[in-house]
N, C-alpha and C positions, 0 to 999 in steps of 0.2 A: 879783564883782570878781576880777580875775585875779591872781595872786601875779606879785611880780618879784623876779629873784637877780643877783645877779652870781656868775661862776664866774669864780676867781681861775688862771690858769696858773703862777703863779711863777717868771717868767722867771729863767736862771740871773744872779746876782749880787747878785737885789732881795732887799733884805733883810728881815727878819721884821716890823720896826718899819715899814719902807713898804708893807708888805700890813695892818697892823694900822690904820696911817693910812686906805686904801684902805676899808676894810669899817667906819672910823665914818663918812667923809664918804659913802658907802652907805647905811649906817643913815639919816644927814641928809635924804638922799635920797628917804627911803622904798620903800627896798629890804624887804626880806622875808626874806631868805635868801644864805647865801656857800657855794658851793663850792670848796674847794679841791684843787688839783688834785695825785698820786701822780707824780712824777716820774723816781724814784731821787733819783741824786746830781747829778744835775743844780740840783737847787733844795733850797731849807733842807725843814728834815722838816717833813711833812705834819702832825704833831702836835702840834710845838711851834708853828708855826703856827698850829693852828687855837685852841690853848690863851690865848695872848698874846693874839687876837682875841677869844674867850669874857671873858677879864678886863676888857677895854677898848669894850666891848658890851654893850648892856641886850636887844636885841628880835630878832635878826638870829637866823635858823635857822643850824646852821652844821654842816657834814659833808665828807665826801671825796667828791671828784668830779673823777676815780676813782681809789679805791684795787682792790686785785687780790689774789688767793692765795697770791703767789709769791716774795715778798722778807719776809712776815712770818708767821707761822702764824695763819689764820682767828683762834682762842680770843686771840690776843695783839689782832690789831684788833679784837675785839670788845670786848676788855677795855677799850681805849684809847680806842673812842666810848661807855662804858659812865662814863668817867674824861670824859672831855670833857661829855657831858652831866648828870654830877652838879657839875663844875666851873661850868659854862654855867645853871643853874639849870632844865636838861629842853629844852634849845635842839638837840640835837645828833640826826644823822642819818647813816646809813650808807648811802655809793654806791660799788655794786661792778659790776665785770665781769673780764673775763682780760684786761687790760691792751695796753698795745700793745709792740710787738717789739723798737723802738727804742729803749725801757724799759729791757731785760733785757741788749739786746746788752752795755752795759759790764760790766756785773757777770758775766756767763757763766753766768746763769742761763736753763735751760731753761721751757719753757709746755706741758707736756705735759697733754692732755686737759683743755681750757679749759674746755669747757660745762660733764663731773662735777666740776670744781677748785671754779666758780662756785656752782653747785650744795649743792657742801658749805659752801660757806662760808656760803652764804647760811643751810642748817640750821644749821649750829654757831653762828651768831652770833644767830638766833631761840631757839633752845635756854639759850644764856646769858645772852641778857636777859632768864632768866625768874626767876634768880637760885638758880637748881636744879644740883645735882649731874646732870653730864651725862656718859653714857656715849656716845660714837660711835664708830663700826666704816664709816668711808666707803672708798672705792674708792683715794683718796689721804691723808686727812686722818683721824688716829683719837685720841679719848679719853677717860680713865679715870678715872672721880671728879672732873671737872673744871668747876668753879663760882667765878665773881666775886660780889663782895660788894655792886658799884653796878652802874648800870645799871636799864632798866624795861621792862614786857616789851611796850609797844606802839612801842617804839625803830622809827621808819620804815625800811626799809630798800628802797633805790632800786639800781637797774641801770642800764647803758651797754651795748648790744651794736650790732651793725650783721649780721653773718651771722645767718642764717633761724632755726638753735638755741637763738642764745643770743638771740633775739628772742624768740623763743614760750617761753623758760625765762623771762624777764623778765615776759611775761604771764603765766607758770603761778605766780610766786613771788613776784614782788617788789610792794611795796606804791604803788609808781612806777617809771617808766619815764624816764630823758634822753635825749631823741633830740637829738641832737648833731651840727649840721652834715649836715642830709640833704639832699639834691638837692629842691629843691621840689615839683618834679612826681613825685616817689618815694613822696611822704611816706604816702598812702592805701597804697601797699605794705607799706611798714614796719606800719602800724595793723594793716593786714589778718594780719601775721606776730603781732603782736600778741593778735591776738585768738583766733589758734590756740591758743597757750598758755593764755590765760586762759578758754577752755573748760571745758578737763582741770580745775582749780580752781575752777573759780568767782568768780576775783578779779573787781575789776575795777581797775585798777591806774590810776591817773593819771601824766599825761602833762608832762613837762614840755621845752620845747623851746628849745634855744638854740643863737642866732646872732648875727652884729653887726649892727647896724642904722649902716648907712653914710649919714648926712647930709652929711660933707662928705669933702675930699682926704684928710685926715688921718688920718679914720677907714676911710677905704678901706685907708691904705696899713699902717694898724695889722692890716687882717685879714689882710693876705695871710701873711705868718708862721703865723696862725692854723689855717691852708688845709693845712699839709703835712701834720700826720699824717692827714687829711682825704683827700690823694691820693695816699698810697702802697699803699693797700690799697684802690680805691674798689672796689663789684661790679661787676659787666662792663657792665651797663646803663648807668649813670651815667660809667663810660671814655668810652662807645661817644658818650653826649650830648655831653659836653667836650670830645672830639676830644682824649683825653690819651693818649699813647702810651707803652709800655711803657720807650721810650728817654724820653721826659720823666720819668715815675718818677723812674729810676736819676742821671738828672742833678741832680732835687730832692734823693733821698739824698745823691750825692756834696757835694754843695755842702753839706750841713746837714754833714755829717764835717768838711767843711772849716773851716767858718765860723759853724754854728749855725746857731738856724732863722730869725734876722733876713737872712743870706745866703743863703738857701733862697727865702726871701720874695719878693726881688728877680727873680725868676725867674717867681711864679707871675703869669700873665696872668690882665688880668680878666676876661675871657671864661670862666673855672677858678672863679673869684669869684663872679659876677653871679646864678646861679641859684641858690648856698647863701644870701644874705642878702637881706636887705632894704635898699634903696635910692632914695635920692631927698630930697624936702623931709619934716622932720618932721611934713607934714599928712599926706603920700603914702602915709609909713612908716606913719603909724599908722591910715590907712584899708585901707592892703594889710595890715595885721597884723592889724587887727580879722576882714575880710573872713576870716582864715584862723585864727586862732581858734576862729571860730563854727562852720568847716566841719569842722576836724578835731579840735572840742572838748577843745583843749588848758585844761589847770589854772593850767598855770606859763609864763614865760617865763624863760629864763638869756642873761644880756647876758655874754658871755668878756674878761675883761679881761687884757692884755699888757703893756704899757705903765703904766710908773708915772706920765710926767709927762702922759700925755695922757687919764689914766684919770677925772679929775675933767668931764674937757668934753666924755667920751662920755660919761660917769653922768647927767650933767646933759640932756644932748640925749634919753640913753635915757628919763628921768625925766619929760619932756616928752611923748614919743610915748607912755608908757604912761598919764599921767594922759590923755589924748585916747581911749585905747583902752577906758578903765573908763569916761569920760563919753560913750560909745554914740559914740567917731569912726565 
């Protein structure tokens, strides 16, 4: 049987108590897992979040997805899903990568050297779930005598990458993988970067993939928002499919400056759309989602949720294509 999550975005405004709402009618659902998502200061904190949800929850996994190296020091977020999961009763999980750029811009912090950032943190935060006095000497991140008191030391720890590096570092390290809004017909590329990585180690890291499954207008128009950090960086291959051009880019940016990224949204065409989701009648969805599944033997699926009022009648739609998906749709 496949696991199902939602991964929460936090849009700015929603407030802590309507993501806490969000992740028990999930639960209701028979959800499996909550991601939520590192935004800066765009959205409430990433911890008190997911803490307020741990209280308000019996079964639900619950971790960052994604938090980054760069606004907290590694040993501090490790300490803090170390605090969440002793809070959560052993529920909590750690998703990292080097964030995205749009992130950083307000606060004027730099992303220097993503891959070793990722890297280190990924050790330093394996090193303190083991509940050990830890020495580290990294390339960015160093320390000295430095041990938490909670925490456990098979704390899952998942990645987000999209470039070839920090793909094969997610295969070489991490205990899962989110592939996140991939161009569909990519997706055997991504595995294959994957599996580069996990050579060197030996992993064999599970997969977890999410996108929106679009059954009707509503939840079409919920993903396009979803789409922009999706196409400001896409690789050249996937440009060259969508016919996105470098002036489309810069005009999604300005407009998100303008107006956020529900004004960004407004912009993106479905043809930008169409190849990252899944689409159609919830029997369609869930015979094209099985059929792809099986082929690129994914573990998980993560449903993105945006929208506070529309987020119970995609749960419920996703909740349907998934139970079709475990009964061999």
């Amino acid at each position: 049987m496949i696991k199902s999550g939602i991964g929460i975005n936090q849009s700015p405004g929603v407030k802590v108590q309507q993501m806490v709402e969000i992740c028990q009618e999930a639960e209701h659902f028979g959800y499996d897992s909550c991601w939520a998502a590192d935004q800066g200061l765009d959205t409430r904190d990433i911890f008190v979040t997911l803490a307020a949800i741990a209280q308000k929850t019996t079964t639900l996994r619950l971790g960052t997805g994604i938090t980054h190296p760069f606004t907290r020091h590694p040993a501090v977020t490790a300490s803090a899903i170390a605090s969440l999961d002793e809070l959560s009763g052993g529920r909590a999980f750690l998703g990292v990568s080097a964030g995205g750029i749009d992130t950083f811009i307000p606060l004027g912090v730099d992303r220097p050297k993503p891959v070793a950032a990722t890297r280190e943190m990924i050790q330093i935060s394996r090193a303190l779930f083991k509940n050990e006095a830890v020495n580290f000497d990294g390339e960015l991140f160093h320390l000295k005598g430095a041990r938490i008191d909670s925490g456990r030391s098979d704390i899952e720890i998942w990645m987000a990458a999209r470039g070839p590096k920090m793909i094969a570092l997610g295969g070489e390290m991490a205990d899962g993988i989110l592939v996140d809004f991939i161009h569909k017909d990519f997706l055997q590329d991504f595995i294959d970067q994957i599996q580069v990585g996990a050579k060197i180690s030996g992993k064999k890291p599970k997969i977890c993939y999410s996108t929106m499954i679009v059954t009707n207008e509503r939840a079409l128009e919920e993903v396009r928002p979803l789409m922009f950090y999706r196409l400001l960086e896409p690789p050249q291959n996937v440009r060259e499919a969508i016919h996105l051009t470098q002036e489309d880019t810069e005009s999604l940016r300005r407009e998100a400056a303008r107006g956020g990224l529900l004004a960004a949204g407004k912009l993106i065409k479905d043809e930008w759309v169409e190849p990252f989701v899944f689409m159609g009648s919830i029997e369609k969805c869930a015979t094209e989602l099985t059929q792809f599944i099986k082929k690129y033997k994914i573990d998980e699926f993560m449903l993105p949720i945006m929208g506070v009022e529309s987020a119970p009648e995609i749960m419920s739609d996703v909740a349907k294509v998934m139970t079709l998906v475990n009964n061999g749709s």
